[in-house]
C-alpha positions in Angstrom: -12.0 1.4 -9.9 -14.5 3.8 -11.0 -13.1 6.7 -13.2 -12.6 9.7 -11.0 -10.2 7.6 -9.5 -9.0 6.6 -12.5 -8.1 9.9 -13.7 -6.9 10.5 -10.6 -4.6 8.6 -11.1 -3.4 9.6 -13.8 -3.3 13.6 -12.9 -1.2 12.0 -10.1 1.4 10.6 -11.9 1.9 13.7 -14.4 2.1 15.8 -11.3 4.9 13.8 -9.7 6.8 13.7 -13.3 7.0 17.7 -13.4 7.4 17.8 -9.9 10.4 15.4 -9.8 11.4 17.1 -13.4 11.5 20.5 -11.0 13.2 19.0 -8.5 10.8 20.8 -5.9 10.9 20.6 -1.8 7.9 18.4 -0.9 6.3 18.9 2.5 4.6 15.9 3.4 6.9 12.6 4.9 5.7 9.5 3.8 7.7 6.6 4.9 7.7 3.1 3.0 9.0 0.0 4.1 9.5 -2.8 1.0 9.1 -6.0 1.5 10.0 -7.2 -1.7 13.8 -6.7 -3.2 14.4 -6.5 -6.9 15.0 -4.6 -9.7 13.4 -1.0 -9.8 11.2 -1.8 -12.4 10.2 -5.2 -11.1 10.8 -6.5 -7.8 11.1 -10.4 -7.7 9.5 -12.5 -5.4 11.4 -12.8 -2.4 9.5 -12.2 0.7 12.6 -12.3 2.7 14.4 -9.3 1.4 13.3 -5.8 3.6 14.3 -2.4 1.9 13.6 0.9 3.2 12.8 4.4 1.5 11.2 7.4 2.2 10.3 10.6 0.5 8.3 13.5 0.7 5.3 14.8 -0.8 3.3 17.6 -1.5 -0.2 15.6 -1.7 -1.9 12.4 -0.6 -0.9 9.6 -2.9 -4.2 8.0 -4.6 -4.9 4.9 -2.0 -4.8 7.7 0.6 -7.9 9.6 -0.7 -10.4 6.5 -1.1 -13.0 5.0 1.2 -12.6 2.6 3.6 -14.4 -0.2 5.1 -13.6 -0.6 8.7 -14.3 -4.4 10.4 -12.4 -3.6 13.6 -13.1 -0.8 15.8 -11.6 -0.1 19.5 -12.2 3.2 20.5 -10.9 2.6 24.3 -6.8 1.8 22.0 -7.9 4.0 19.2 -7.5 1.2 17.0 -9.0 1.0 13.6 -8.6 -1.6 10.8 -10.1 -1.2 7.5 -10.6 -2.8 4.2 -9.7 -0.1 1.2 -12.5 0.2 -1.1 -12.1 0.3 -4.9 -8.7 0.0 -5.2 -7.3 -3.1 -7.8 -4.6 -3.7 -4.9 -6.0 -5.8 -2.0 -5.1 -3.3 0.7 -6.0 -3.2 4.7 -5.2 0.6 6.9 -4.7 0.2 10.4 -5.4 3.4 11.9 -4.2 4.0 15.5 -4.7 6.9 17.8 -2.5 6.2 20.6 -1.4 2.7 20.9 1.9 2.9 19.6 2.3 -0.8 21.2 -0.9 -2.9 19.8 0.0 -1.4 16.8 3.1 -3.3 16.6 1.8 -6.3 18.1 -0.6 -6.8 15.5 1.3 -5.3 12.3 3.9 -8.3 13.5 1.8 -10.5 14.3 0.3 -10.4 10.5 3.4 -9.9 8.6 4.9 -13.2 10.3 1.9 -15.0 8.9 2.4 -13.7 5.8 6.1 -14.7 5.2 5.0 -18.2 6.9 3.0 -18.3 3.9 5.2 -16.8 1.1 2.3 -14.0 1.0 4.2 -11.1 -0.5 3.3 -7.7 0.8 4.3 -4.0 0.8 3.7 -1.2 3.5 2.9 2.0 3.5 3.6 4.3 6.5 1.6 7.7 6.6 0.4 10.7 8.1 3.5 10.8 10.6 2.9 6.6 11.5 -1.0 7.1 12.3 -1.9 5.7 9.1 -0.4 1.7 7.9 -1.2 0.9 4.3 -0.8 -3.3 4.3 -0.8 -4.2 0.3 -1.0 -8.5 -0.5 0.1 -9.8 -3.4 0.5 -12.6 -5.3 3.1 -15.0 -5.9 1.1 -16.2 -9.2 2.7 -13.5 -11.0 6.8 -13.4 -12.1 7.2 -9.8 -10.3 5.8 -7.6 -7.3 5.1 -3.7 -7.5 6.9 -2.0 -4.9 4.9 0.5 -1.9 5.4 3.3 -4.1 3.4 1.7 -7.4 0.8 -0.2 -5.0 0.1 3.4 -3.5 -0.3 4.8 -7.2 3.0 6.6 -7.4 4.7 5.4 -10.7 7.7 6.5 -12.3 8.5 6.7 -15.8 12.0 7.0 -17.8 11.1 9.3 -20.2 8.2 12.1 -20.9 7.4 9.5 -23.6 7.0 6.8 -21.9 4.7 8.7 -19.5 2.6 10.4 -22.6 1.9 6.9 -24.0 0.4 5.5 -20.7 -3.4 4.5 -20.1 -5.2 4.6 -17.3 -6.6 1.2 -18.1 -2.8 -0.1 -18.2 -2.5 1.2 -14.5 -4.9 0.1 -13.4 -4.3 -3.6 -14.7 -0.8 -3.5 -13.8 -1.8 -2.8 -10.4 -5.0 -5.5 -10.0 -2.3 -8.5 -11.9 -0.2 -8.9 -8.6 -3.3 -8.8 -6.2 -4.1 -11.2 -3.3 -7.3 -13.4 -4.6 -10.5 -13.2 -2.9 -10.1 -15.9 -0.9 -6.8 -15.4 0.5 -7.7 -11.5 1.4 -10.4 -12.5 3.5 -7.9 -14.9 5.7 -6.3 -11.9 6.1 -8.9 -9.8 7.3 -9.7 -12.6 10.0 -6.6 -13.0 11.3 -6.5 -9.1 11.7 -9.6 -9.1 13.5 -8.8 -11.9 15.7 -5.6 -10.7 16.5 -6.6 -7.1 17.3 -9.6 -8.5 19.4 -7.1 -10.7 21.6 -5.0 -7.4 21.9 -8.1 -5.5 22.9 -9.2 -7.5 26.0 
């Protein structure tokens, strides 16, 4: 992740501190659906356990601002899936227009592959459900990062706590629980061949 995202970040993070510290109305609904349970602080690895938060706010969170990749394009659905670029969180955004209906089919379609193969994962649900953040994780690791950390949104117990954080610590807290290489490309192909199947 190069820097300016780094900082990013980071400027991020302090904002949502004095903004929750406030207690301030946020505009923007941004709606999350878990799909790991645990802890708050460390959600264990059970891929069958769905929970469900949402929450408002006032700017894009940090996986929302970066560039994208996009290896599926259907401009006759208005469908649009994309690799996100220089993130440590393997990540695919389906983007669609119109078709409430593919959407499904296909967000569905790759989540029940995943659990068939104990992939964990997180979504993120954006921009009033045109935007799908898809996060994949690892089971290699003894906890999974909920939505909220894989979109860059972390909380802290204490102004402390915050003050002592690096950037370089987010960031490798974030890439530890990442899909490898190998596995996120399986991904991406299933994606594509589902959404290609939908498309005809």
């Amino acid at each position: 992740m190069h820097s300016g995202m780094e900082t990013q970040l980071h400027q991020w993070s302090k904002c949502r501190y004095e903004t929750s510290q406030n207690n301030r109305i946020v505009q923007k609904l941004i709606f999350v659906e878990q799909k790991l349970g645990g802890a708050p602080d460390c959600f264990l690895n059970l891929v069958e356990v769905l929970n469900y938060s949402a929450c408002y706010f006032p700017d894009h969170l940090p996986v929302e601002l970066l560039p994208v990749d996009t290896f599926f394009a259907d401009e006759r659905t208005g469908t649009h899936i994309s690799t996100v670029m220089d993130y440590p969180v393997k990540a695919i955004l389906f983007e669609f227009t119109y078709n409430i209906k593919m959407m499904v089919e296909v967000m569905s379609e790759t989540c029940s592959y995943l659990q068939e193969k104990n992939i964990p994962y997180s979504i993120l649900i954006s921009d009033c459900g045109k935007k799908t953040f898809l996060f994949l994780q690892t089971l290699a690791t003894t906890c999974n990062l909920s939505a909220w950390e894989c979109s860059g949104y972390f909380l802290f117990r204490s102004r402390s706590e915050f003050d002592q954080v690096t950037e370089d610590a987010m960031r490798k807290h974030l890439s530890a629980v990442s899909l490898d290489d190998e596995g996120f490309q399986t991904v991406k192909q299933l994606c594509f061949s589902i959404a290609s199947k939908l498309a005809d």
